[in-house]
C-alpha positions as CSV (number, residue, x, y, z in Angstrom):
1,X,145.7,108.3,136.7
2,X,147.3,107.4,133.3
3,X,149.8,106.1,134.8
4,X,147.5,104.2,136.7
5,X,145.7,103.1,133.4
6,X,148.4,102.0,131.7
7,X,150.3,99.5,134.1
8,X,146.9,97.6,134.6
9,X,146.8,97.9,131.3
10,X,150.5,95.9,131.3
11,X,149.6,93.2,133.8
12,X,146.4,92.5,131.7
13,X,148.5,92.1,128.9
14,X,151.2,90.0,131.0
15,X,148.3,87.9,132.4
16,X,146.0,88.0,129.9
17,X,143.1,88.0,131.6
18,X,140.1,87.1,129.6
19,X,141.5,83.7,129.3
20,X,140.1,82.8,132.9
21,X,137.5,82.0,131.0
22,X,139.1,78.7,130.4
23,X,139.3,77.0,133.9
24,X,137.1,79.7,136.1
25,X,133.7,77.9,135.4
26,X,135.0,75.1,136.2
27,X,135.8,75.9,139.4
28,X,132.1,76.9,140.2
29,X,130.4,74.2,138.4
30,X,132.7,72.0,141.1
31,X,131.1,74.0,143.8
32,X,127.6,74.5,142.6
33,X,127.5,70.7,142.6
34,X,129.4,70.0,146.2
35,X,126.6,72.8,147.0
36,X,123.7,70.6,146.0
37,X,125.0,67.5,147.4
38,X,125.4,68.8,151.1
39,X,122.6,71.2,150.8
40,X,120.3,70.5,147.9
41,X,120.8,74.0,146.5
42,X,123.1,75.2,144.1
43,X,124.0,78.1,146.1
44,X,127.4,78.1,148.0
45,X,127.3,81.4,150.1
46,X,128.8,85.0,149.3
47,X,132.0,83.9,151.4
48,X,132.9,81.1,149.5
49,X,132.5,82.8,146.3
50,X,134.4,86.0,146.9
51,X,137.3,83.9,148.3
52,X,136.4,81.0,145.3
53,X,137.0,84.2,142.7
54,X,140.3,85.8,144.7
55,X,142.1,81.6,144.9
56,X,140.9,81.9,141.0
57,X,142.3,85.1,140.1
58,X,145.3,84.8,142.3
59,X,146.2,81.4,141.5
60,X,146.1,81.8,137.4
61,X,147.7,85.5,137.6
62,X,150.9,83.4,140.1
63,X,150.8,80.7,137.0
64,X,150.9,83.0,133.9
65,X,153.5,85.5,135.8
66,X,155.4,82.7,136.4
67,X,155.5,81.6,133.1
68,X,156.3,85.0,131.6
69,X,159.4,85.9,134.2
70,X,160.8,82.0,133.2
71,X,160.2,82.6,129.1
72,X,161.8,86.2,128.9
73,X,164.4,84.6,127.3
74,X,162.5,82.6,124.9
75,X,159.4,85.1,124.3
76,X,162.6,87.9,123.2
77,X,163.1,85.7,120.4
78,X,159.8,84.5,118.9
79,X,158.3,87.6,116.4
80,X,154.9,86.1,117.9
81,X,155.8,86.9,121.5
82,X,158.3,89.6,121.6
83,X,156.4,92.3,122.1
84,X,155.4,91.4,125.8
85,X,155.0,93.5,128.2
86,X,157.9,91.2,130.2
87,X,159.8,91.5,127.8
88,X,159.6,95.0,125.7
89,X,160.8,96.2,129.8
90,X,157.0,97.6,130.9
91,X,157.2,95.2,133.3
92,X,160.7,94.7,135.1
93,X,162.0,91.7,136.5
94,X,161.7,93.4,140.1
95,X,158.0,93.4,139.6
96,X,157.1,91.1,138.2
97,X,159.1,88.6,140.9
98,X,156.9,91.1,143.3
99,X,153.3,90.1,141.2
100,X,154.6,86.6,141.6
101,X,155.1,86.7,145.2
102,X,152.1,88.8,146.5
103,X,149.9,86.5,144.3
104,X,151.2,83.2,145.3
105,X,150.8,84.9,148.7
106,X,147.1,85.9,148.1
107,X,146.1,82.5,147.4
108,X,147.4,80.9,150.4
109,X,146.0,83.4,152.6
110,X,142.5,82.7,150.8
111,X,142.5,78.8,150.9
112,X,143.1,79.3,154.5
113,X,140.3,81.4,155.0
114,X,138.2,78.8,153.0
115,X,139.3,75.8,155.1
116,X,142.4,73.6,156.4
117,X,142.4,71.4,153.5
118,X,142.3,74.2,150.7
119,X,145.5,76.1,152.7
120,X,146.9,72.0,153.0
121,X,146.2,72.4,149.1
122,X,147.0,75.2,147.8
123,X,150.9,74.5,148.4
124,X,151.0,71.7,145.8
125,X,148.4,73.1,143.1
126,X,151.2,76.2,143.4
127,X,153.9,73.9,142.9
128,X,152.5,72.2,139.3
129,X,150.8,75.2,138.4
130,X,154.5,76.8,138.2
131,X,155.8,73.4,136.9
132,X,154.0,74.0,133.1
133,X,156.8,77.2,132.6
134,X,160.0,74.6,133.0
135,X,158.6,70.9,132.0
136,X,157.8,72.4,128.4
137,X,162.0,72.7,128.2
138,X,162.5,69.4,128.7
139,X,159.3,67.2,127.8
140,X,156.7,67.0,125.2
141,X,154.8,66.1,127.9
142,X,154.2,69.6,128.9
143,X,150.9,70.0,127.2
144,X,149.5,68.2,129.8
145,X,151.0,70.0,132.5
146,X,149.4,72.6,131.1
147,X,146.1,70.8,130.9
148,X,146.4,69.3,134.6
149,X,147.1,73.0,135.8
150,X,143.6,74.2,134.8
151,X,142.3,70.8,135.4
152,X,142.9,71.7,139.2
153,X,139.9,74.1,139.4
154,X,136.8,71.6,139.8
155,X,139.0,69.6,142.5
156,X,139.8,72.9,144.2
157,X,135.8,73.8,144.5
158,X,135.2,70.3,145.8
159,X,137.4,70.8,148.5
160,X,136.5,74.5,149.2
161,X,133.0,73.3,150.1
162,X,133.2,69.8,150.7
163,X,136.9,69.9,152.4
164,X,137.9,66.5,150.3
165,X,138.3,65.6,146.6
166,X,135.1,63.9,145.7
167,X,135.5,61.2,142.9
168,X,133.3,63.3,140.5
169,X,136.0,66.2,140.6
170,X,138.9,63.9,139.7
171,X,136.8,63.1,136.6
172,X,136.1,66.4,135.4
173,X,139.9,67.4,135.9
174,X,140.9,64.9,133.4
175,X,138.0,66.1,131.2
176,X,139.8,69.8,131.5
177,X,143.1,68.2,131.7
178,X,142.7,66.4,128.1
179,X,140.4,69.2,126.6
180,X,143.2,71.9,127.0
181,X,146.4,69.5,126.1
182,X,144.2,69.2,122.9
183,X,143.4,72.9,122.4
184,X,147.1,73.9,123.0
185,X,148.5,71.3,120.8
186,X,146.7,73.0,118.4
187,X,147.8,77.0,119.6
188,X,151.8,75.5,119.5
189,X,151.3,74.4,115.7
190,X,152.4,78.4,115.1
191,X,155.9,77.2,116.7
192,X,157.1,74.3,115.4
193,X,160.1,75.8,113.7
194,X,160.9,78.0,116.4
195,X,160.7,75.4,118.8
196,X,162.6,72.9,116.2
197,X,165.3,75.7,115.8
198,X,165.4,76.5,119.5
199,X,165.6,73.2,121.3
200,X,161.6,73.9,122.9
201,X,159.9,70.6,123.6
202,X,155.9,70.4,122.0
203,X,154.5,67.8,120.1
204,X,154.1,68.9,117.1
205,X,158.3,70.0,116.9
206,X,159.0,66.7,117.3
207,X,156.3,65.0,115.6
208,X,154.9,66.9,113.1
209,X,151.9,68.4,111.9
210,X,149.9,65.5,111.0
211,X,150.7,63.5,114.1
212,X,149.9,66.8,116.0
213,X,146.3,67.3,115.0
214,X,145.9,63.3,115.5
215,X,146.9,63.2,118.9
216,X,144.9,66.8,119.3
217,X,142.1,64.8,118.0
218,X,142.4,61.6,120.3
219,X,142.7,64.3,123.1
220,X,139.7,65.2,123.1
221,X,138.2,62.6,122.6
222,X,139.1,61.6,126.0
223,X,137.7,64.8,127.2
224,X,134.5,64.0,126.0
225,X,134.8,60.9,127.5
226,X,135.7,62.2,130.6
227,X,133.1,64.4,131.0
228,X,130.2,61.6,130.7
229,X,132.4,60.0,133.3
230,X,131.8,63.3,135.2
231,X,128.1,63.5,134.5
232,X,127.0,59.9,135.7
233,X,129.7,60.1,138.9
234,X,127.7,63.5,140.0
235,X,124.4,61.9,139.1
236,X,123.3,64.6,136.8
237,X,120.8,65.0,134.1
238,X,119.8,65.5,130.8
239,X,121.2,69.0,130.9
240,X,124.6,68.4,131.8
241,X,124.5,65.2,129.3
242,X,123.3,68.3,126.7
243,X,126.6,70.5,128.3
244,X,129.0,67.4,127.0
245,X,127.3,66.7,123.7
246,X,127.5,70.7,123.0
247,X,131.0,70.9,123.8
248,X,131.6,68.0,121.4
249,X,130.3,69.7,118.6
250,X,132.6,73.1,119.6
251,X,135.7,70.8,119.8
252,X,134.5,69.1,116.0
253,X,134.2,72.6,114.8
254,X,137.5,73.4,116.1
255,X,139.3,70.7,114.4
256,X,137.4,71.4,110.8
257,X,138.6,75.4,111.5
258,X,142.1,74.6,112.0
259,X,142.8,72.2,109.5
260,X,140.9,74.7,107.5
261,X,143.3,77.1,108.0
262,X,145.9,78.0,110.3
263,X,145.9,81.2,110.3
264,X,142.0,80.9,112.3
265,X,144.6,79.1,115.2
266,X,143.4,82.0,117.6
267,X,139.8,82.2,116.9
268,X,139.5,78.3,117.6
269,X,141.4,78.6,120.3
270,X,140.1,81.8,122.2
271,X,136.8,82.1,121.0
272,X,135.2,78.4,120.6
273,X,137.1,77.0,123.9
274,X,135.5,80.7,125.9
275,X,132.1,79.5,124.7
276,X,133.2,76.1,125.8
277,X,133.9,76.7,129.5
278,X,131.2,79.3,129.8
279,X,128.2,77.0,128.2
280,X,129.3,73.9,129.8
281,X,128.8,76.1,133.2
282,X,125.4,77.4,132.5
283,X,124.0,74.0,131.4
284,X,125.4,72.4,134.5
285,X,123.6,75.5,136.7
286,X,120.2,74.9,134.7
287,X,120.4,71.0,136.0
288,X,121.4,71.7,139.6
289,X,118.5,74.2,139.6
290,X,115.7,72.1,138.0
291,X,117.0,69.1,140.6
292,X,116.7,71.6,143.4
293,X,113.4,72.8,142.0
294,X,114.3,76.3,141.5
């Protein structure tokens, strides 16, 4: 049983789990709205949201496996990452090429289940979700990889209950898309001499701090923007106008905490972006619902 407890203890580590709070209410505000437009209730079904939380879980544990197994290399270098559980040798290379496959495996298997276009799907959103743990080697570009990767979620719930990509979902994964490129912009400001020194492609190596939290800045920016595009495409109310302005204010305070300081990196980027997600989800519910009439 220790045993047990400590190797889920590893993947956890490996995967880090509690970050799923980053795209995963995404995902369900996409559905609770498809929901509401075929059925006028926010309410999508047990089915759909068991297999909605496996593609979730499966598909983020395929893309942050993947990205581990790729950086061993780079992560045995960096003071900040070398104590990983890929690569400190808890986790071999034989297993974790095994997590890799059975999750990558698990996803399929669920979009199928869901419908034909969410298996038709699920072989592409894979393919870029993998993409984030090679582009960053060659592009600075790869912070919005990155971004588009979670941005996926609220296009995957549209199609997991409406079987097509509904306009509104496009808008809200450029919203995601632009909000995370921002957030990690700001997480790879603790690199920028290791990726200088080691050849690793990010914005702020080859631009510089200042030019860093600018483009940061004007990222999002076009979040927020994105995200009243979202809002008026889904015809929502004041509510989910309220779950924009509120996640303006987090991002403002997020900015002011890291040019603070930049040793409070990790609580602006774990802590204020968790609220994010979470708040942006429950505002969006409490619309849906008072449109439905309870």
């Amino acid at each position: 049983m220790n045993r047990f407890r400590a190797v889920l203890k590893d993947i956890n580590e490996l995967i880090v789990f509690k970050h799923s709070v980053f795209a995963m209410p995404f995902i369900f505000i996409a559905m609770i709205i498809a929901s509401y437009e075929i059925n006028d209730s926010a309410w999508f079904g047990f089915r759909l949201l068991i297999l909605g939380l496996i593609c979730a879980v499966s598909a983020r544990s395929f893309a942050m496996a993947v990205n581990r197994f790729a950086d061993k290399d780079i992560d045995a270098l960096n003071p900040r990452t070398a104590n990983r559980p890929s690569v400190d040798g808890r986790i071999g290379r034989l297993n974790m090429a095994i997590f890799i496959i059975f999750n990558a495996l698990l996803f399929v298997f669920a979009a199928w289940l869901i419908n034909e276009a969410a298996f038709i799907a699920s072989f592409p959103i894979l393919i870029i979700l993998a993409s984030y743990s090679f582009f960053k080697r060659f592009s600075a570009l790869a912070h919005l990889v990155l971004g588009l990767s979670l941005g996926l979620a609220p296009i995957a719930g549209s199609i997991a209950v409406l079987g097509y990509m509904h306009v509104w979902s496009w808008l809200l994964c450029f919203g995601i898309m632009f909000w995370v490129a921002g957030f990690d912009l700001l997480y790879s400001l603790q690199d920028i001499e290791f990726d200088k020194k080691h050849g690793l492609h990010s914005i702020p190596s080859r631009y510089g701090k200042d030019a860093a939290l600018a483009i940061s800045a004007g990222f999002h920016t076009m979040a927020v923007i994105f995200w009243l595009l979202f809002a008026a495409a889904a015809s929502l109310n004041f509510f989910s106008y309220a779950a924009v302005a509120v996640s303006a204010a987090i991002l403002f305070c997020e900015h002011v905490i890291v040019r603070r300081d930049f040793k409070k990196i990790d609580r602006a980027f774990f802590t204020l972006n968790g609220y994010l997600g979470i708040l942006f989800f429950i505002f969006v519910w409490i619309d849906i619902v008072f449109m439905t009439g309870g």
